[in-house]
KOLMARKOL-901540 format. One line per 10 residues: number of its first residue (from 1); for each residue x, y negated, z of C-alpha. Coordinates in nm, 3 decimals. Example, Ala and Ser with C-alpha at 12.3 -4.5 7.8 and 13.67 -1.06 7.14 Angstrom:
2
1) 1.230/0.450/0.780 ~ 1.367/0.106/0.714
***
This chain:
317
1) 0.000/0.000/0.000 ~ 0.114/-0.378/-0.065 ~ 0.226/-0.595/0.202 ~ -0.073/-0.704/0.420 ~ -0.303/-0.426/0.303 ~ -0.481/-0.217/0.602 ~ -0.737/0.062/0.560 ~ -0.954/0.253/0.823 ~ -1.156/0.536/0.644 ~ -1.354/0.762/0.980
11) -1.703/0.922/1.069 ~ -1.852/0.916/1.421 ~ -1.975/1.265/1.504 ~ -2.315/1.144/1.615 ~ -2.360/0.984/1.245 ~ -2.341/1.279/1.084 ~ -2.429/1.243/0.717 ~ -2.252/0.905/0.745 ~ -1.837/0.782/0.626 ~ -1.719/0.433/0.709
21) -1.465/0.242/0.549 ~ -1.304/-0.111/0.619 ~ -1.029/-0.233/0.456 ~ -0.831/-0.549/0.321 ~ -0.664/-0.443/0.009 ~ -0.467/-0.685/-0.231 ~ -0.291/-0.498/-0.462 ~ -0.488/-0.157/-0.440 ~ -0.684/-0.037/-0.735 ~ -0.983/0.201/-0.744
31) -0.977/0.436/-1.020 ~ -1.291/0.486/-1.232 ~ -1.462/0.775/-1.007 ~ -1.814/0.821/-0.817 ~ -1.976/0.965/-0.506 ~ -2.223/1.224/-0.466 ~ -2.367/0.977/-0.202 ~ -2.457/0.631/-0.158 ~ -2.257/0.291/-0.144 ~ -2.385/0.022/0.089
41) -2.062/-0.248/0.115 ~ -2.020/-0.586/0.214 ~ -1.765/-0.849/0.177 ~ -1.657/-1.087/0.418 ~ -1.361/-1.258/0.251 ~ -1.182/-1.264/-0.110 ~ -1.391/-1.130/-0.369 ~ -1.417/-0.780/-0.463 ~ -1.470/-0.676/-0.868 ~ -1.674/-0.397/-0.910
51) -1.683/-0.241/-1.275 ~ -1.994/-0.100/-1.331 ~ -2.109/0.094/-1.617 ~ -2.315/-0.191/-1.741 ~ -2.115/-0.474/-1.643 ~ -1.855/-0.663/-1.379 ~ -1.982/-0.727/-1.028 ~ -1.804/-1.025/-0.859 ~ -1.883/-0.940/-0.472 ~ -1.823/-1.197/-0.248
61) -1.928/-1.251/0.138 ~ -2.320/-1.291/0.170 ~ -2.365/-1.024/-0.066 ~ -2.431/-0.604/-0.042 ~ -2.331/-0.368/-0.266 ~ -2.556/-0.083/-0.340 ~ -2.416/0.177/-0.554 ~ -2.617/0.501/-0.624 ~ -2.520/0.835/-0.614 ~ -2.347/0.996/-0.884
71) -2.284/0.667/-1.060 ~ -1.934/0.625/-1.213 ~ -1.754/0.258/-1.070 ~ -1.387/0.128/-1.002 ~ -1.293/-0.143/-0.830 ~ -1.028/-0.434/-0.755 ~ -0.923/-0.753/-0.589 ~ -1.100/-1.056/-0.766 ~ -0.901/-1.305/-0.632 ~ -0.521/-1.325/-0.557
81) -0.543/-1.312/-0.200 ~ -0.785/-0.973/-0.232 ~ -1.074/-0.902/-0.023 ~ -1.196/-0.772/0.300 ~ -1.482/-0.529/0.312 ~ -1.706/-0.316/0.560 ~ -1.831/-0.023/0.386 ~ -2.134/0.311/0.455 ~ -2.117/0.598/0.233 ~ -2.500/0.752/0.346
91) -2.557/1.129/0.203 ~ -2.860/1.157/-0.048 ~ -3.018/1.302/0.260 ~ -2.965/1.034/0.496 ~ -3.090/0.790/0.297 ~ -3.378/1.048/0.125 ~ -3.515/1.085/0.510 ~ -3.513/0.736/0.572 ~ -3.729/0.674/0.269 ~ -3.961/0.910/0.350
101) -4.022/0.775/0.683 ~ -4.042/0.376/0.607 ~ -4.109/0.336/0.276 ~ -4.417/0.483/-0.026 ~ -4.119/0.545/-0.278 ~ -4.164/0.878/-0.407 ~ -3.878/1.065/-0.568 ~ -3.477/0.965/-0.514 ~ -3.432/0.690/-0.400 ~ -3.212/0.447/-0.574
111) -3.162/0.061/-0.646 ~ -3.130/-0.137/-0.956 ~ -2.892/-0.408/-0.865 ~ -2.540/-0.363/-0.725 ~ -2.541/-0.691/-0.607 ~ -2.772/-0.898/-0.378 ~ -2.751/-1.158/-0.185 ~ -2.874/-1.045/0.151 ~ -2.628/-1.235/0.476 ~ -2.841/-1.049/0.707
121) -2.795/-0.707/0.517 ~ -2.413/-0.799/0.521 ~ -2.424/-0.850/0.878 ~ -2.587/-0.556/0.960 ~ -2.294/-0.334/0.798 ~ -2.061/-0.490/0.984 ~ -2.277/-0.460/1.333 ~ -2.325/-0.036/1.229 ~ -1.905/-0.022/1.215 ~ -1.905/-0.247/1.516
131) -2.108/-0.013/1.734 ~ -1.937/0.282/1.602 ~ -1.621/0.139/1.704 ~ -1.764/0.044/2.043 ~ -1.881/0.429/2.126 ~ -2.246/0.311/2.096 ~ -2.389/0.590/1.892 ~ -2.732/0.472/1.960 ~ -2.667/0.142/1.836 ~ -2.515/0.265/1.556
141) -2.735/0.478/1.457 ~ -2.995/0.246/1.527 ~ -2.882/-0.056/1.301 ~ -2.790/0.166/1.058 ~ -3.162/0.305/1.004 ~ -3.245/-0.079/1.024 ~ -2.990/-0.142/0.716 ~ -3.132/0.127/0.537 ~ -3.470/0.048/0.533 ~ -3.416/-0.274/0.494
151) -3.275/-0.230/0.117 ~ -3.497/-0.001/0.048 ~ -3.772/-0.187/0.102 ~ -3.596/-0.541/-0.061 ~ -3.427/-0.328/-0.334 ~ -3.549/0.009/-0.363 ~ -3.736/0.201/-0.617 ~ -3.711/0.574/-0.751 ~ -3.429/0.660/-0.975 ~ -3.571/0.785/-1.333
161) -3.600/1.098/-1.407 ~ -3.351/1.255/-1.671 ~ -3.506/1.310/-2.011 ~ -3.502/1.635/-2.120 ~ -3.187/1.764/-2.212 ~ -3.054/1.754/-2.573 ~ -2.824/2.006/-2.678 ~ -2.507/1.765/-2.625 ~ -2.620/1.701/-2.281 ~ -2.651/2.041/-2.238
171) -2.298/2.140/-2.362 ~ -2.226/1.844/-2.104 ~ -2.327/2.014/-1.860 ~ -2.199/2.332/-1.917 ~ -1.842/2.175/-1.970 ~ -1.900/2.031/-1.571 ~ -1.958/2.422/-1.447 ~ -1.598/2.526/-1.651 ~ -1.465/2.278/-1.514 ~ -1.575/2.360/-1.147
181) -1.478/2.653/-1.164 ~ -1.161/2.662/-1.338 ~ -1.027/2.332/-1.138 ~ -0.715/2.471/-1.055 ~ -0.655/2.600/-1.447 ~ -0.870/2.444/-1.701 ~ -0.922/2.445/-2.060 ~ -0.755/2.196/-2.297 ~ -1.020/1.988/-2.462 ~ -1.043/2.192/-2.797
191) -1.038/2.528/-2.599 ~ -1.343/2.382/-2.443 ~ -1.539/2.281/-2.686 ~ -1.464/2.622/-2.908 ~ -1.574/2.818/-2.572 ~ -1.908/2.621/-2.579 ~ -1.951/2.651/-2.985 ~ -1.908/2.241/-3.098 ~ -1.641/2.018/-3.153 ~ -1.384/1.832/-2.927
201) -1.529/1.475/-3.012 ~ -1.883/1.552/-2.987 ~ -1.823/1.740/-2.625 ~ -1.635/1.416/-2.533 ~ -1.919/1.215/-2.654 ~ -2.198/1.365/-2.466 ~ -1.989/1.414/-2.124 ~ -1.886/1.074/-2.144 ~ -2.272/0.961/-2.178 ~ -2.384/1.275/-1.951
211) -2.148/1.159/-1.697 ~ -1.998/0.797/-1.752 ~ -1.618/0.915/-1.802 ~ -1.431/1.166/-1.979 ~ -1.394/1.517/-1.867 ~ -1.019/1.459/-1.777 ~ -1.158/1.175/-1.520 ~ -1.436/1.380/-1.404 ~ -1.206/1.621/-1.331 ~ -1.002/1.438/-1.130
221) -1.251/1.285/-0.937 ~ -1.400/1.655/-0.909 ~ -1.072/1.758/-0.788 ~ -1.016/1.512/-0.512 ~ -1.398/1.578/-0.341 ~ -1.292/1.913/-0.346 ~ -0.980/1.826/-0.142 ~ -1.150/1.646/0.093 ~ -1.373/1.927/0.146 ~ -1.053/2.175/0.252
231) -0.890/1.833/0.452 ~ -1.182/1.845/0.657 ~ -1.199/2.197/0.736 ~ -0.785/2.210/0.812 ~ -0.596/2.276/0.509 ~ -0.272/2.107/0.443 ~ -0.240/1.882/0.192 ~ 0.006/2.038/-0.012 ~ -0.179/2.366/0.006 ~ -0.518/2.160/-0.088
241) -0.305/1.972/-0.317 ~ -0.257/2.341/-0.522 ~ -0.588/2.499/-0.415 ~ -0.720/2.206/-0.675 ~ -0.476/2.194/-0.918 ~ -0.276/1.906/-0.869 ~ 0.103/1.977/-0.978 ~ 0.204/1.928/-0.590 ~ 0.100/1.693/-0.325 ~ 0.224/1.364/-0.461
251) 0.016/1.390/-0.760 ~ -0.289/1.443/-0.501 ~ -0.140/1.134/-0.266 ~ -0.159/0.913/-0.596 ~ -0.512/1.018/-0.672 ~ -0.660/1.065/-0.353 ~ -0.566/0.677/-0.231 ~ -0.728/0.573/-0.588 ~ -1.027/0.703/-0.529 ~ -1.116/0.724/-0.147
261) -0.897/0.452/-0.053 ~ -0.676/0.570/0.194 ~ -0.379/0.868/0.158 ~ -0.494/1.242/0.252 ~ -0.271/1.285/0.543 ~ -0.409/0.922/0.697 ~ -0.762/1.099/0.582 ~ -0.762/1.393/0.762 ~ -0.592/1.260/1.035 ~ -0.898/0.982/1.143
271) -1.131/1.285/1.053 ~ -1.188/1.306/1.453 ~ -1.475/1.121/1.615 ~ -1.427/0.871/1.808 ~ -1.464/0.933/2.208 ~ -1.527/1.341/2.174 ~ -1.219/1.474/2.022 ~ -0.809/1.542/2.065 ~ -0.634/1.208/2.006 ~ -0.487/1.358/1.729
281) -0.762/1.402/1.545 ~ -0.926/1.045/1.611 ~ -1.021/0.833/1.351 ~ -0.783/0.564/1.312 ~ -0.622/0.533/0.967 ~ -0.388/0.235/0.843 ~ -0.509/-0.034/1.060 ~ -0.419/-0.377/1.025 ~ -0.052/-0.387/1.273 ~ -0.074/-0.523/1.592
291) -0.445/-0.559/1.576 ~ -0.723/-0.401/1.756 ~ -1.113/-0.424/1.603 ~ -1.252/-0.430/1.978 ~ -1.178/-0.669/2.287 ~ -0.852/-0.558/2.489 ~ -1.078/-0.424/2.801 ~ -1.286/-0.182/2.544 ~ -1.251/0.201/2.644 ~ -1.099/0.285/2.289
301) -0.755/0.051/2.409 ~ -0.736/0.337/2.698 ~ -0.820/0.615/2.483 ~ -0.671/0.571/2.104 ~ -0.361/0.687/1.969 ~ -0.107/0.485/1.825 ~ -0.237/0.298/1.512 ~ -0.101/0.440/1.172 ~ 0.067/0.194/0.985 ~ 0.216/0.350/0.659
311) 0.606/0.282/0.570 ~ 0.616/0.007/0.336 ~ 0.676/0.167/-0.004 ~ 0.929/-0.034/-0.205 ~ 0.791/0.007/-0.517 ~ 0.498/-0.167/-0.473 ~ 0.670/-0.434/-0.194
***
């Protein structure tokens, strides 16, 4: 990470269903990728450019950013001096209960807009990490089902349906389960397309439009949820690194920090919860040096570890 960057990426074990990210990142790019959850992030200084499949989003503070599931985005700084951001990454089923219960939307929930103005929405991302930070699951918890709704009732509506499936979008999709399957060995492009009976450019046409990037992206997006998966359950990251069929565990370092934001090792590291669990295992990933996100007499001063700040890499100093 550049000079001045700082990252926490954690979950608190009584938001299950629920990751949290706040960061300040100047020089860091997010690769083109997506989440099989939602997005619900706010700014609160710099500006933040989100590239969208139909268009830029210039985030500043004031403003949330909904992102659906499954929708293909990167992201980076919009301004020289970056930007500072509070992040929620709700499952489908966090969110999908919390419609049921507040709202008449039938189907998925989703939103149109990325980005809408909403200060009190803002502040009410900030207040979930806040509690969370605190040891004030209820709170949390609380605030966050007050977010949630919230949107959903300013912003919500049910995603579309998909229209029924033309044979491209079918050989789409049948090019995904290859390439789930074979992650750790798969097919060139041409050996793909023979296997599913059409040609290289019209299988890279209709996974592109099935799935907003090419299969090479996909895949490596693919790849680096299923890493995450064996992180959390223990695995090493050089064996996870392999298990998904990254050349060794630098390749998954580079990738992994593009697309979730923080390294594997600080990942799986903060995977803990905060209060219940051995130090080592707490969440506390790349924090800002020398600085604390809760007053001095706050039981987490007593009861953290040592924050992780990563070695300054010189190639990017």
């Amino acid at each position: 990470m550049a000079k001045g960057e700082w990252a926490r990426y954690w979950q608190h074990e009584q938001l299950p269903g629920v990751d949290l990210l706040q960061a300040h990142y100047v020089r860091h790019t997010f690769a083109r990728h997506s989440h099989d959850g939602y997005v619900f992030g706010a700014v609160s200084g710099g500006v933040e450019d989100v590239f969208m499949p139909d268009g830029t989003v210039h985030a500043g503070p004031g403003s949330v950013i909904l992102i659906n599931p499954e929708v293909p985005h990167s992201a980076r700084a919009g301004v020289p001096e970056g930007w500072v951001y509070s992040t929620l990454y709700p499952s489908v089923e966090v969110v999908g209960k919390i419609a049921e219960e507040t709202t008449t939307l039938r189907g998925t929930p989703g939103f149109a807009e990325v980005d809408v103005p909403d200060p009190e929405g803002a502040h009410l991302i900030r207040e979930v990490h806040r509690a969370a930070e605190e040891g004030n699951a209820l709170a949390a918890d609380t605030v966050l089902k007050v977010l949630v709704a919230r949107m959903l009732r300013r912003h919500g509506s049910a995603l579309p349906d998909r229209a029924q499936r033309s044979a491209g979008t079918r050989n789409a999709a049948r090019a995904r389960t290859v390439l789930e399957e074979r992650m750790a060995g798969p097919p060139t492009l041409d050996a793909l397309a023979a296997e599913l009976g059409t040609s290289p450019f019209a299988l890279l046409r209709a996974f592109k439009q099935e799935y907003g990037m090419p299969p090479h992206s996909w895949l490596t997006n693919a790849r680096v949820r299923r890493a995450r998966e064996l992180l959390d359950a223990g695995t090493a990251p050089a064996e996870a690194a392999a298990a998904v069929g990254f050349t060794d565990q630098p390749h998954l370092n580079r990738h992994f920090s593009r697309i979730v934001g923080v390294p594997p090792g600080a990942y799986q590291r903060g995977r803990g919860s905060v209060g219940s669990v051995p130090e080592r295992a707490r969440k506390n990933v790349q924090d800002r040096i020398g600085t604390l996100h809760v007053p001095s007499k706050a039981w987490q001063n007593n009861r953290h570890p040592h924050l992780y700040v990563p070695k300054e890499d010189p190639r990017t100093s």
